[in-house]
C-alpha positions as CSV (number, residue, x, y, z in Angstrom):
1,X,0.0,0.0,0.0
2,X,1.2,3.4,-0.5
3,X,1.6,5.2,2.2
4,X,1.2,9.1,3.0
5,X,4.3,10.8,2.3
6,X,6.5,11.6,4.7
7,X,6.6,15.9,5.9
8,X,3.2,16.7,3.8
9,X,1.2,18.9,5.9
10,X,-2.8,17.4,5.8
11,X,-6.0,19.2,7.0
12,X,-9.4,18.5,7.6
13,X,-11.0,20.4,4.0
14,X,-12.4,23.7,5.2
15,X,-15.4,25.1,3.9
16,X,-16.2,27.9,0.9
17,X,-18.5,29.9,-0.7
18,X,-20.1,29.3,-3.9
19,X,-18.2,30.8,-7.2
20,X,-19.3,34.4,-8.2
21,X,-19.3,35.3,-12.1
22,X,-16.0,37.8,-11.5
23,X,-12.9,37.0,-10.1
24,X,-13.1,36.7,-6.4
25,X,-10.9,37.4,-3.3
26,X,-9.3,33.7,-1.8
27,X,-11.6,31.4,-0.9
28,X,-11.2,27.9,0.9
29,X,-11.6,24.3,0.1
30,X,-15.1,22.4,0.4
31,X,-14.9,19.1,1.8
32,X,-16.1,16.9,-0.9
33,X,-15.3,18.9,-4.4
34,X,-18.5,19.5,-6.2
35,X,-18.7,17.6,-10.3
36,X,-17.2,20.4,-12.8
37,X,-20.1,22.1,-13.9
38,X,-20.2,21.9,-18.4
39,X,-18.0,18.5,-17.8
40,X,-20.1,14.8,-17.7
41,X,-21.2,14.4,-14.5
42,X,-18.4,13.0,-12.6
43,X,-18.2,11.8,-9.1
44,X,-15.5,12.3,-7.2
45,X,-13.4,10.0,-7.8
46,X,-13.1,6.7,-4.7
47,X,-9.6,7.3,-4.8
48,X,-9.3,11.0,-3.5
49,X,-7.7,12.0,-0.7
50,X,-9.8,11.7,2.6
51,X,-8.5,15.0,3.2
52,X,-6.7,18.2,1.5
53,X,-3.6,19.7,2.4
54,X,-4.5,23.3,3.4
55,X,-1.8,25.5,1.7
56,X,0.0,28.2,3.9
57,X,0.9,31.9,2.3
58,X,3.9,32.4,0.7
59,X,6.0,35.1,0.9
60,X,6.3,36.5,-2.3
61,X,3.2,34.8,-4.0
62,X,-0.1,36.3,-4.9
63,X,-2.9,34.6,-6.4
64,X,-6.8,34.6,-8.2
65,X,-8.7,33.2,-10.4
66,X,-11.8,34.3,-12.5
67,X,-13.8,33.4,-14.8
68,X,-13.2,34.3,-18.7
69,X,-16.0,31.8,-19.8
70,X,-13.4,29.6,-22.4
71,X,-15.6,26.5,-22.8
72,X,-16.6,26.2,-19.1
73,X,-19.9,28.7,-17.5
74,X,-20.4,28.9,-13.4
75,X,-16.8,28.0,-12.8
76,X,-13.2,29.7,-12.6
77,X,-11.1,28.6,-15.4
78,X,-8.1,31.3,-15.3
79,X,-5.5,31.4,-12.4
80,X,-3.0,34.5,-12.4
81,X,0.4,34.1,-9.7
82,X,2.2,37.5,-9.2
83,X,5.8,36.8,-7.7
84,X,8.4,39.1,-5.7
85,X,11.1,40.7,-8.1
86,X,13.7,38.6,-8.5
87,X,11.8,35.0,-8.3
88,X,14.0,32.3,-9.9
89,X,12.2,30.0,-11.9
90,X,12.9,26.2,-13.4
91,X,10.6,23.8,-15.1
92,X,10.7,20.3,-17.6
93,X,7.8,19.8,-20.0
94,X,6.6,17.8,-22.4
95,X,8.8,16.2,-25.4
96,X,6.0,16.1,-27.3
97,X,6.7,16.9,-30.8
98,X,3.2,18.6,-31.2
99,X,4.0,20.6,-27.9
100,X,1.2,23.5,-27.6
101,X,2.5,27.3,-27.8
102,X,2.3,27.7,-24.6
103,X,5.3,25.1,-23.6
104,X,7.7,26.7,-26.2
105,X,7.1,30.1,-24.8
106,X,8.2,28.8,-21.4
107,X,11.2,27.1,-22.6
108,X,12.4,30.5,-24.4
109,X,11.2,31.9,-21.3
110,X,13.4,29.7,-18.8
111,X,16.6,31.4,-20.5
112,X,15.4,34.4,-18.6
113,X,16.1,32.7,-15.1
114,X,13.8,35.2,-13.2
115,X,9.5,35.2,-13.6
116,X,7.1,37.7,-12.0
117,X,4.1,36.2,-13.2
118,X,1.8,32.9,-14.3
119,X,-1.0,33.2,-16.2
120,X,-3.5,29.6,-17.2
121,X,-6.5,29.1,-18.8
122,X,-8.5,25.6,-18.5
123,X,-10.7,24.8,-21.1
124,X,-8.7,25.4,-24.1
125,X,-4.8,23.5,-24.8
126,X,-3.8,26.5,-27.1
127,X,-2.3,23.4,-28.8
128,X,-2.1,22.8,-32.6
129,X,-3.0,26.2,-33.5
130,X,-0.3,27.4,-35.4
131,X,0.6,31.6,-35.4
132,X,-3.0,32.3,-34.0
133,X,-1.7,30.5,-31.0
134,X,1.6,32.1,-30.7
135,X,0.1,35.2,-30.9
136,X,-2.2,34.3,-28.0
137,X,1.1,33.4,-26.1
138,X,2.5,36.8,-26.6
139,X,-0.7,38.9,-25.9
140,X,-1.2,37.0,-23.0
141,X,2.0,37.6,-21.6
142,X,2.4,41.4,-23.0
143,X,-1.2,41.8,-20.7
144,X,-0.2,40.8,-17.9
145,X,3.2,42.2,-17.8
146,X,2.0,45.6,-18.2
147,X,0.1,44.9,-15.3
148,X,3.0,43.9,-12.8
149,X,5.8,46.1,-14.8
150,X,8.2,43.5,-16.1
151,X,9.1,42.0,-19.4
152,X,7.0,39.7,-21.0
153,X,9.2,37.1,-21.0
154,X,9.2,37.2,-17.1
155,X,5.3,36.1,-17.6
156,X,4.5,32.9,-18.0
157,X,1.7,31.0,-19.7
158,X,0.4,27.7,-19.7
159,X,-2.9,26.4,-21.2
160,X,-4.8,23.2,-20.7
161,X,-7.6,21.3,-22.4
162,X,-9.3,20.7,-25.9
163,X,-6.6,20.5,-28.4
164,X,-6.7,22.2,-32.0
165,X,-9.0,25.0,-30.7
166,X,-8.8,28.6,-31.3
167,X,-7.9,30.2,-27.8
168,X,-10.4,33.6,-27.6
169,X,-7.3,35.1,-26.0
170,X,-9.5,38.8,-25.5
171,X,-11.4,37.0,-22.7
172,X,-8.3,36.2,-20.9
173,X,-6.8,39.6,-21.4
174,X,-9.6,41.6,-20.7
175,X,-10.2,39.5,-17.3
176,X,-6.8,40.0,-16.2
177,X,-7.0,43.6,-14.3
178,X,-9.9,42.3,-12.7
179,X,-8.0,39.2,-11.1
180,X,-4.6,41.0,-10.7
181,X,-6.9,43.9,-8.3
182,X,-7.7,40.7,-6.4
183,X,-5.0,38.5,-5.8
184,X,-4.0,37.4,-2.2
185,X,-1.9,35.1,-0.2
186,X,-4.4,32.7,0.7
187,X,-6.1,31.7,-2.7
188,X,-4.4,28.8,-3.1
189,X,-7.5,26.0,-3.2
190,X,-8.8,28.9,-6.1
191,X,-5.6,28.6,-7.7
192,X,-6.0,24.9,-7.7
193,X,-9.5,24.6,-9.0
194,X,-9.3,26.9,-12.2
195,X,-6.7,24.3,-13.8
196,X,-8.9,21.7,-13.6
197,X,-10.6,20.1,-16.5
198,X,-12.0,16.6,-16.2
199,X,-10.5,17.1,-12.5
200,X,-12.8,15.7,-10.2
201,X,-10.7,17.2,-7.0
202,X,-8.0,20.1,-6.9
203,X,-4.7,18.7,-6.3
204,X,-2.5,20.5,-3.4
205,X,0.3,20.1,-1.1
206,X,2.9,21.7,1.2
207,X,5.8,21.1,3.0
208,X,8.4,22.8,5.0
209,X,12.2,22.7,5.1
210,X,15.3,23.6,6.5
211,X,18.2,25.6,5.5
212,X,21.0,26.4,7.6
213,X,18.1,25.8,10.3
214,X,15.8,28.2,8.5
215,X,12.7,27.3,8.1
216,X,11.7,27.6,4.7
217,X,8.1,26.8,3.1
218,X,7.0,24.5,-0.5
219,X,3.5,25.2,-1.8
220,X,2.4,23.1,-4.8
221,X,-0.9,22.6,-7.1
222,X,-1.2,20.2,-10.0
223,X,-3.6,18.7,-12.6
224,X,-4.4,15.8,-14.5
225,X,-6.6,13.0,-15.0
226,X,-6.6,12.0,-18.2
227,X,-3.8,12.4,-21.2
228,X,-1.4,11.6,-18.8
229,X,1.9,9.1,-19.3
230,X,4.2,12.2,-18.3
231,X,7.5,12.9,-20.3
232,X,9.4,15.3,-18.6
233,X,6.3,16.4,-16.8
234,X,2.5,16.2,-15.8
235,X,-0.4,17.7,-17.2
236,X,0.1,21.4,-15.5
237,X,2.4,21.4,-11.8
238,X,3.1,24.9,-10.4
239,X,5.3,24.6,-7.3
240,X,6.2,27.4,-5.2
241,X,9.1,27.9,-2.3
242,X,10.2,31.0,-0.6
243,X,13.7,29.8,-0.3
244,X,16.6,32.0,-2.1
245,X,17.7,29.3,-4.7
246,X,19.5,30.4,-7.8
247,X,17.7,29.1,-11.5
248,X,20.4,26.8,-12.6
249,X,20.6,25.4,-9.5
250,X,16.7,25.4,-9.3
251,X,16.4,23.8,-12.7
252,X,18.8,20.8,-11.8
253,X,16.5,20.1,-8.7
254,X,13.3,19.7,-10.4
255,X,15.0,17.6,-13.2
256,X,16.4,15.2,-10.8
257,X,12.6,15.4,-9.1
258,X,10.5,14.4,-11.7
259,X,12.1,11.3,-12.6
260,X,10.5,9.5,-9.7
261,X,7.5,11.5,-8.8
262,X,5.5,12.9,-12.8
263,X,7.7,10.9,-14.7
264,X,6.8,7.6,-12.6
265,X,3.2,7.9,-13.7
266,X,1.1,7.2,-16.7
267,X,-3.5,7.0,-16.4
268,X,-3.8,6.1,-19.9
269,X,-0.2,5.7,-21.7
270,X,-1.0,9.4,-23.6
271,X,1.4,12.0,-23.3
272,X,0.0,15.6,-23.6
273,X,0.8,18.6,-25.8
274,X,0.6,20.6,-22.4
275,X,2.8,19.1,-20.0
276,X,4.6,21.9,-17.6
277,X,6.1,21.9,-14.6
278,X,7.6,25.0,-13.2
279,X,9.0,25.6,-9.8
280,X,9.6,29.2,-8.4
281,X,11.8,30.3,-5.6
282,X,10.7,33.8,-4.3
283,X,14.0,34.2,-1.5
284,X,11.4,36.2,0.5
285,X,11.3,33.6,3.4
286,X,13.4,33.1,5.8
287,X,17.4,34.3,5.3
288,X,19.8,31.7,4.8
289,X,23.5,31.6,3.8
290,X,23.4,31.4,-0.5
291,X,23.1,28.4,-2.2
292,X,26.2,27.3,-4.3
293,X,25.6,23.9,-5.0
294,X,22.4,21.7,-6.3
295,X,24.5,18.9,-4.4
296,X,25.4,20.7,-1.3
297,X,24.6,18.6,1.9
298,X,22.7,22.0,3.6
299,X,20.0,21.3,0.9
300,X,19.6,17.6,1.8
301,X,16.3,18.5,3.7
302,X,15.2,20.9,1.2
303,X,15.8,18.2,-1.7
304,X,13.9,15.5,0.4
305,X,11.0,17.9,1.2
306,X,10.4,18.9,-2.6
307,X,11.3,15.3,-3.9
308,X,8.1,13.9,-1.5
309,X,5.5,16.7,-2.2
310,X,6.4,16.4,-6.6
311,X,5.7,12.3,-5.5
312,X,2.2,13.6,-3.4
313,X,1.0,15.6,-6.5
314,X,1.9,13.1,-9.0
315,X,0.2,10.2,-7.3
316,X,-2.9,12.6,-6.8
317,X,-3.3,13.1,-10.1
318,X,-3.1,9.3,-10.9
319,X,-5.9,8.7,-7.8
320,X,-7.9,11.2,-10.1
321,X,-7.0,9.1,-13.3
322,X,-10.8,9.3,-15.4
323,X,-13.2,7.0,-14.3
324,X,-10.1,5.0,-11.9
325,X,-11.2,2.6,-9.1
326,X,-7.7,1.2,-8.3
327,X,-4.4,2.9,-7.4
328,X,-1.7,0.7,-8.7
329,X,2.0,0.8,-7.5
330,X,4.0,-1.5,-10.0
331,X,7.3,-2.2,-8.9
332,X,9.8,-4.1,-11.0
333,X,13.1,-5.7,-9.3
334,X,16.1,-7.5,-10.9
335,X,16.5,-5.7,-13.6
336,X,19.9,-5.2,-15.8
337,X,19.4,-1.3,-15.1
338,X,17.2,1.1,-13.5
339,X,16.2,2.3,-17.2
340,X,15.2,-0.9,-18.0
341,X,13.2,-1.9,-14.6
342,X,11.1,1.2,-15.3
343,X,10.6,0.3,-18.7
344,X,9.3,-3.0,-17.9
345,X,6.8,-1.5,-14.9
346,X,5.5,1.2,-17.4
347,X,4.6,-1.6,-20.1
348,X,2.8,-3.4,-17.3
349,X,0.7,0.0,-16.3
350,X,0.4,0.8,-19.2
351,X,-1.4,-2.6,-20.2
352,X,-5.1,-2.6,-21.2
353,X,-5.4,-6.2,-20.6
354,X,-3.9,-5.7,-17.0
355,X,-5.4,-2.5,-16.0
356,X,-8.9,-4.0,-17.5
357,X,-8.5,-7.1,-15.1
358,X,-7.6,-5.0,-12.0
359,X,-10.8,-3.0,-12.8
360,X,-12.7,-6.4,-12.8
361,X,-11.1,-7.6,-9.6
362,X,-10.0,-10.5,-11.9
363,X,-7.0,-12.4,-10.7
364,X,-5.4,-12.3,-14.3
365,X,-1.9,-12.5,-13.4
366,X,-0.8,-13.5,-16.7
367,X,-1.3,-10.8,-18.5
368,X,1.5,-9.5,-16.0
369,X,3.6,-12.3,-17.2
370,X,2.6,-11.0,-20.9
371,X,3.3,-7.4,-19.9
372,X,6.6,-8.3,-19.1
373,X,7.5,-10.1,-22.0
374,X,6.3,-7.5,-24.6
375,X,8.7,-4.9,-23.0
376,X,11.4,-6.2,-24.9
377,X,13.8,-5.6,-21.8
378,X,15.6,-8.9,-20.6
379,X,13.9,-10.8,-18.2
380,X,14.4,-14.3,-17.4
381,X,11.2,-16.2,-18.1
382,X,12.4,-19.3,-15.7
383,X,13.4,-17.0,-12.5
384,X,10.5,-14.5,-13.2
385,X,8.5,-14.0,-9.6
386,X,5.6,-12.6,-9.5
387,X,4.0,-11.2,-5.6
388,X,0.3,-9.1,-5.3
389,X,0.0,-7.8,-2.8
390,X,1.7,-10.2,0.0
391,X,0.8,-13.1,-2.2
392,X,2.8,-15.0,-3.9
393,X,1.7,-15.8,-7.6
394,X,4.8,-16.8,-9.5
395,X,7.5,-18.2,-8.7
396,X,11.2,-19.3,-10.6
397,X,8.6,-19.2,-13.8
398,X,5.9,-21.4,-12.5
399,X,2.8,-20.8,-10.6
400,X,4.1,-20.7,-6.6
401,X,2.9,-24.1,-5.3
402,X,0.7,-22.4,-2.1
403,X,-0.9,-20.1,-4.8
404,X,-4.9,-19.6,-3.8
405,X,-7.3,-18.3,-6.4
406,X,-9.9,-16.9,-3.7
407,X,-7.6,-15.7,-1.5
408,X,-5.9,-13.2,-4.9
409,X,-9.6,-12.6,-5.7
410,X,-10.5,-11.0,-2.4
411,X,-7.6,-8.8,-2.2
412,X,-7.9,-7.6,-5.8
413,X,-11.6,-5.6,-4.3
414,X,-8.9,-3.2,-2.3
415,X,-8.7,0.5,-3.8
416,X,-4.9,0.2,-4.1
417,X,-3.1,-2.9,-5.2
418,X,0.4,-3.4,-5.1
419,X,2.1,-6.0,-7.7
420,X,6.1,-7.0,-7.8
421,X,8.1,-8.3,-10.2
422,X,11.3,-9.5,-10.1
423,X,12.4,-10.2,-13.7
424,X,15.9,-12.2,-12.6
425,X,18.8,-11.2,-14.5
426,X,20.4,-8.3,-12.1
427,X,20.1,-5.8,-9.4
428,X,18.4,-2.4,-10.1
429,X,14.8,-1.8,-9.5
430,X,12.3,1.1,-10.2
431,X,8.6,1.7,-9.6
432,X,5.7,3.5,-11.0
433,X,2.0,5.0,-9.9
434,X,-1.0,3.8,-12.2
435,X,-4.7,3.2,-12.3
436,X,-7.3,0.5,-13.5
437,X,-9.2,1.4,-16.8
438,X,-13.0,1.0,-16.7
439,X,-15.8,2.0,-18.8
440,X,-15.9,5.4,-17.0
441,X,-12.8,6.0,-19.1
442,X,-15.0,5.6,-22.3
443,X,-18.0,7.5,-21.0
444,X,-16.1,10.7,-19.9
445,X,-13.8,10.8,-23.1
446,X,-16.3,9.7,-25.2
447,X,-18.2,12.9,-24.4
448,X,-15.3,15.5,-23.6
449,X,-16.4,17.2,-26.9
450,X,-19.8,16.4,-26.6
C-alpha cells in the first residue's frame, strides 16, 4: 500500500462559498469537491484523498482566479500568480513533438532565469493552433506584464484542455485587471481549482524545510486525469518555495525530481501537448547563507522535502486518473538497469489487458507475465517471480505451489493494489504509480467534446 508521504502537511478540507461570475478574493476548500459544472457528471473519484492539504501563504506569492467563460460557465477557469522581483524559476515539459505554444514560450522563457508572473486558462490546450496561438502566447503575456511592470518574457503561460481549438485570448486579457486587483496570499484551493478540467478534486500540497536551520516553506498545485503518461512532466504542476535558490541550480533540482515522482506515472499511456512543470523560488522567506551547489549537503532537507511533495501531486493526479477505481503501485526488481526496470513497470501499467483485469477484480496474473514479455527488456522467463499484494503468484517461472485463487480474488476488491516483479537477470529496480481502466474511461472521453 502506498503510504502518506512523509513531511506533507494534511488538513481536515475547510469550507467555501459558492463561485461568483468575476474574479473573487481567496476562498477555501469544500470538503467533498462539487462535479465540474459543463464536464459529464463526474463523481468524485473513490480514490481522492480523505482530506486536503490546506496550503500556507507564501511570501512572495499572490494569487486569483476568474472566470473568462473559455468552454466552461459557473466555474473559474483562469488562475494569475504574481511573484516578488527577482523569483528564480525552473521547469521540464513535455517532449512532445506537437507541444502546444504555450510550452515553447516557457522554454524561451526559462533562458530568462527570473519570472514575475503565471497566467493559465483551463478549457482550451492552445495546442495545434499554429501563429494564432503564438500570438495568443505573446498577448497573454504582453497583458499581464504591463500589469506587474516587467518583461514579458518574465510572464508565464500555460494552457490546458481541448486541443486544436482557437484560444479567444481577448477574454483572458480583458479579465486579467480584474484578477490582478484581487490577488492574495491565501487563494491557493482557487488557484488549484481553475486548472482543472476533467479534475474531479483540486490537487495540493505543502511542506516545510530547513536551510542552515531556516525554516523555509514548498507550496504546490497540479492537474491531471486523463492524457497523462508524463515525459518530462504532468499535465500542469506549479510549485512554489520562498527559499533563495539560484535558476540553474533550481532547474537541476526539479529535473532530478521528476524522474520519480510525474515521470513515474502514466493514467492512460497518452502524453500531452501541455505538459509543464515549473518551480519558483521567491527568497522572500526566511534568510539563509546562499546556495552554491544543487548537491550541497545543507539542501539535503530541502531536496527530500520537494522530492516527497512532486511524489504527493503526482500520485494525486493518478488517484484522479478518469473513471479510476484502483491505485496501482507497480514495482519491478532485478533488472539489468534502472532504465530498464522502469521500462518493464511502465509496459505493465500501461497494459489494457492488465489495468482491465484490475478493474474487474479478476485475478489475471498472466497478463502481467505478458506485460513483461512484450517490453522487450531482458527478463528471465524461468526466474520471473511474480507477488500481489503479500501473495505469492509466481515463482522461478511457475505458478508458486501455495498459490490460492480466492484468497488473490479477495484482495484484488482493495482501492490500491500493489504488484512486484522481479524479472531475474540483475540488481536495479524502479517503480511507478497507475490506475485501473474502466468504462468510465470511455464515458467521460467519449463525451469530452460532446
Amino acid at each position: 500500500m502506498l503510504k502518506p508521504v512523509a513531511g506533507l502537511k494534511k488538513s481536515a478540507p475547510p469550507k467555501s462559498k459558492p463561485k461568483s461570475t468575476r474574479a473573487s478574493p481567496p476562498a477555501a476548500a469544500k470538503a467533498a469537491p462539487a462535479p465540474v459544472p459543463d464536464e459529464p457528471a463526474h463523481r468524485v473519484s473513490p480514490l481522492a484523498p480523505k482530506s486536503f492539504a490546506k496550503l500556507p501563504p507564501l511570501s512572495g506569492v499572490r494569487l486569483a482566479a476568474g472566470e473568462a467563460g473559455i468552454k466552461y460557465q459557473g466555474r473559474t477557469d483562469v488562475l494569475l500568480a504574481v511573484m516578488a522581483p527577482g523569483t528564480q524559476v525552473g521547469g521540464v515539459f513535455t517532449t512532445s513533438k506537437t507541444a502546444s505554444a504555450p510550452v515553447e514560450w516557457c522554454k524561451s522563457a526559462l533562458s530568462q532565469k527570473s519570472a514575475r508572473m503565471l497566467v493559465v486558462n483551463s478549457g482550451n490546450a492552445n495546442a495545434f493552433t499554429g501563429k494564432a496561438g503564438v500570438e495568443v502566447v505573446r498577448q497573454t503575456a504582453d497583458s499581464a506584464a504591463a500589469l506587474a511592470g516587467c518583461k514579458p518574457q518574465e510572464v508565464f503561460v500555460a494552457s490546458t484542455g481541448v486541443i486544436g481549438e482557437p484560444l479567444p485570448v481577448q477574454r483572458i486579457t480583458k479579465l486579467l485587471p480584474e484578477i490582478y486587483e484581487n490577488t492574495g496570499a491565501g487563494a491557493w484551493n482557487d488557484a488549484a481549482r481553475a486548472i482543472m478540467t476533467t479534475d474531479t478534486f483540486p490537487k495540493m500540497a505543502t511542506a516545510s524545510a530547513q536551510i542552515d536551520g531556516a525554516r523555509v516553506t514548498i507550496n504546490g498545485i497540479a492537474k491531471g486525469s486523463g492524457m497523462i503518461a508524463p515525459d518530462m512532466a504532468t499535465m500542469l504542476s506549479f510549485v512554489f518555495t520562498d527559499a533563495k535558490i539560484p535558476s540553474d541550480i533550481l532547474q537541476q533540482l526539479v529535473s532530478q525530481g521528476v524522474q520519480d515522482s510525474f515521470n513515474a506515472t502514466t493514467v492512460d499511456s497518452d502524453t500531452s501537448t501541455s505538459d509543464t512543470l515549473l518551480v519558483f523560488a521567491t527568497g522572500k522567506g526566511a534568510l539563509h547563507d546562499p546556495v552554491l551547489r544543487a548537491n550541497e549537503k545543507r539542501l539535503d532537507d530541502f531536496r527530500t522535502k520537494l522530492f516527497a511533495l512532486l511524489k504527493d501531486l503526482a500520485v494525486q493526479v493518478v488517484r484522479d486518473g478518469e473513471g479510476a477505481q484502483h491505485l496501482v503501485r507497480i514495482n519491478v526488481n532485478g533488472a539489468e538497469s534502472q532504465a530498464s526496470a522502469k521500462k518493464i513497470a511502465l509496459a505493465i501499467a500501461n497494459s489494457p489487458l492488465v489495468k482491465t483485469a484490475i478493474a474487474g477484480g479478476d485475478a489475471n496474473w498472466g497478463r502481467i507475465v505478458m506485460a513483461v514479455g512484450k517490453s522487450g527488456e531482458a527478463a528471465n522467463r524461468d526466474k520471473l517471480s511474480i507477488r500481489i499484494g503479500n501473495h505469492k503468484v509466481a515463482t522461478n517461472g511457475v505458478r508458486d505451489p501455495n498459490y490460492s485463487e480466492a484468497f488473490l480474488a479477495k484482495y484484488m476488491q482493495r482501492q490500491e493494489v500493489d504488484i512486484d516483479v522481479d524479472v531475474g537477470v540483475g540488481k536495479f529496480s524502479s517503480g511507478v504509480w497507475t490506475c485501473d481502466l474502466t468504462h468510465g474511461y470511455i464515458a467521460i472521453n467519449g463525451d469530452y467534446r460532446s
